[in-house]
TORNUPA-295166 format. One record per residue (C-alpha): residue number from 1; residue in three letters; chain; y, x, z. Coordinates in nm, 2 decimals, padded with zeros to 4 digits. Example, Ala and Ser with C-alpha at 12.3 -4.5 7.8 and 13.67 -1.06 7.14 Angstrom:
REM TORNUPA-295166
nr 1&rest ALA&kette A&py -00.45&px 01.23&pz 00.78
nr 2&rest SER&kette A&py -00.11&px 01.37&pz 00.71
This chain:
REM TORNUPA-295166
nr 1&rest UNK&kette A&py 10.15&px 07.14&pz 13.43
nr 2&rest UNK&kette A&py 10.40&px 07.16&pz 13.74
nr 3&rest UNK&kette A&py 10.64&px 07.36&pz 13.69
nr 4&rest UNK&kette A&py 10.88&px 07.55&pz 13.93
nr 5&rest UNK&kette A&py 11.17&px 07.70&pz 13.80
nr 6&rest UNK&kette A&py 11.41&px 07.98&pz 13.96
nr 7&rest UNK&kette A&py 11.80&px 07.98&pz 13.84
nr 8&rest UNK&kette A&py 12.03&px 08.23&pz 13.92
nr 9&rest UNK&kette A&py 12.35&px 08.15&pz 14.04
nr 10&rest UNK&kette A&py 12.69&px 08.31&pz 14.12
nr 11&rest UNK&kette A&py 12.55&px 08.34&pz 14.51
nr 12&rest UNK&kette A&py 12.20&px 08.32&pz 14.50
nr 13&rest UNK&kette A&py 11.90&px 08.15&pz 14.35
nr 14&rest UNK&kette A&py 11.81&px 07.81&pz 14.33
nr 15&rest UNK&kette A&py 11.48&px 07.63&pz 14.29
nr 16&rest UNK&kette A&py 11.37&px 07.31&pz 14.12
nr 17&rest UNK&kette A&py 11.04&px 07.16&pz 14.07
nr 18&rest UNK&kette A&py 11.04&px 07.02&pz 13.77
nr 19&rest UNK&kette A&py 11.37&px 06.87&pz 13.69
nr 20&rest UNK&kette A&py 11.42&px 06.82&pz 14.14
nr 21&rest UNK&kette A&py 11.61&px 07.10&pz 14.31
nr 22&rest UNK&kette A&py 11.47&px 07.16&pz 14.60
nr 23&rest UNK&kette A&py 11.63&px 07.50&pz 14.80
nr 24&rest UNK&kette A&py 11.87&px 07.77&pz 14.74
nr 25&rest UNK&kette A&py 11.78&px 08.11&pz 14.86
nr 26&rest UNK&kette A&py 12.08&px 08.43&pz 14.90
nr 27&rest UNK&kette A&py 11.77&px 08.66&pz 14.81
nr 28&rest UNK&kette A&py 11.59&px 08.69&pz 14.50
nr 29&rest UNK&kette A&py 11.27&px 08.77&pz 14.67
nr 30&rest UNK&kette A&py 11.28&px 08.47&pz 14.91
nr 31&rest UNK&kette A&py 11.29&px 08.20&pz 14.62
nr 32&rest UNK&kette A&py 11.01&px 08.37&pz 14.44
nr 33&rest UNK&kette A&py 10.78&px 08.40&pz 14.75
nr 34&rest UNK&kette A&py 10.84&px 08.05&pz 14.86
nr 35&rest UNK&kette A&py 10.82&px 07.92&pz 14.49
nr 36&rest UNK&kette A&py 10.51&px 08.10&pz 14.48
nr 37&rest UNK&kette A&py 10.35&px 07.95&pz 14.83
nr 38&rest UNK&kette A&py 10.47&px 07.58&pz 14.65
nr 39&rest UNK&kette A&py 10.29&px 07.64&pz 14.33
nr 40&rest UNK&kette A&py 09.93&px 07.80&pz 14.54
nr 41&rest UNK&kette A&py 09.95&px 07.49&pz 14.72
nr 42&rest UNK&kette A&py 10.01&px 07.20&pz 14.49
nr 43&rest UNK&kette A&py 09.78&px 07.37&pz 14.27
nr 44&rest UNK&kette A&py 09.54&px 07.33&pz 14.57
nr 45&rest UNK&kette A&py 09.59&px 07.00&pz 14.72
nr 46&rest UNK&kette A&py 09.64&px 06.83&pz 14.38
nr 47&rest UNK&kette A&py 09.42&px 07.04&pz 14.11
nr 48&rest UNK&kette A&py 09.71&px 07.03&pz 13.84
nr 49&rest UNK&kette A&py 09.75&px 07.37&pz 13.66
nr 50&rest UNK&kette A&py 10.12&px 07.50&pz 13.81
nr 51&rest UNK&kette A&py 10.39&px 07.80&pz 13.73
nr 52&rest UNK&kette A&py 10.70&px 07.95&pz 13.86
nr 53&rest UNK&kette A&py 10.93&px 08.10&pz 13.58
nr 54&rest UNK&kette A&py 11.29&px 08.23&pz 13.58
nr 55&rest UNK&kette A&py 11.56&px 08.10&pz 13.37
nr 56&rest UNK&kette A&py 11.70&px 08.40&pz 13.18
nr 57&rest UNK&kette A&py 12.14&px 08.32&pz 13.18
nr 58&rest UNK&kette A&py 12.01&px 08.05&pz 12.96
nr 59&rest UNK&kette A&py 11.85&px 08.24&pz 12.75
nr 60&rest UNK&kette A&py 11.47&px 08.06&pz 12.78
nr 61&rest UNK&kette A&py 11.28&px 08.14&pz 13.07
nr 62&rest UNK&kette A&py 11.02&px 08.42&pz 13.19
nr 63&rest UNK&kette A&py 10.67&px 08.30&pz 13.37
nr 64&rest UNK&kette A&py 10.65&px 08.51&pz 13.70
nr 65&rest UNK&kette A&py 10.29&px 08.33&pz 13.79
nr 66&rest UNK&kette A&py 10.03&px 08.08&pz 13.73
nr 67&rest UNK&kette A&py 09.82&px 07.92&pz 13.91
nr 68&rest UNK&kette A&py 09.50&px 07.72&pz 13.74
């Protein structure tokens, strides 16, 4: 599974796939539709079952969606 994760910080969110960080967004809803778009479309170009979760202050993390 590909996974692409969402991390609050002080000024915004930041986005990784897998362990890569990839782009910082000031608004909360930015990172998760863009992290959204990422997973729909490696999940279509590659057929691997992908997910986008927030990490919770460190706390574990929450799935937000799944595709496959």
């Amino acid at each position: 599974m590909l996974l692409f994760v969402i991390v609050a910080q002080t000024n915004g969110w930041q986005l990784y796939q897998g362990s890569e960080q990839r782009d910082w967004f000031a608004r909360w809803d930015d990172a998760l539709e863009s992290a959204d778009i990422m997973a729909a479309t490696a999940h279509e170009q590659r057929g691997v079952p992908t997910a986008v979760m927030v990490d919770v202050n460190g706390r574990g993390a929450l799935v937000v969606s799944r595709h496959g």
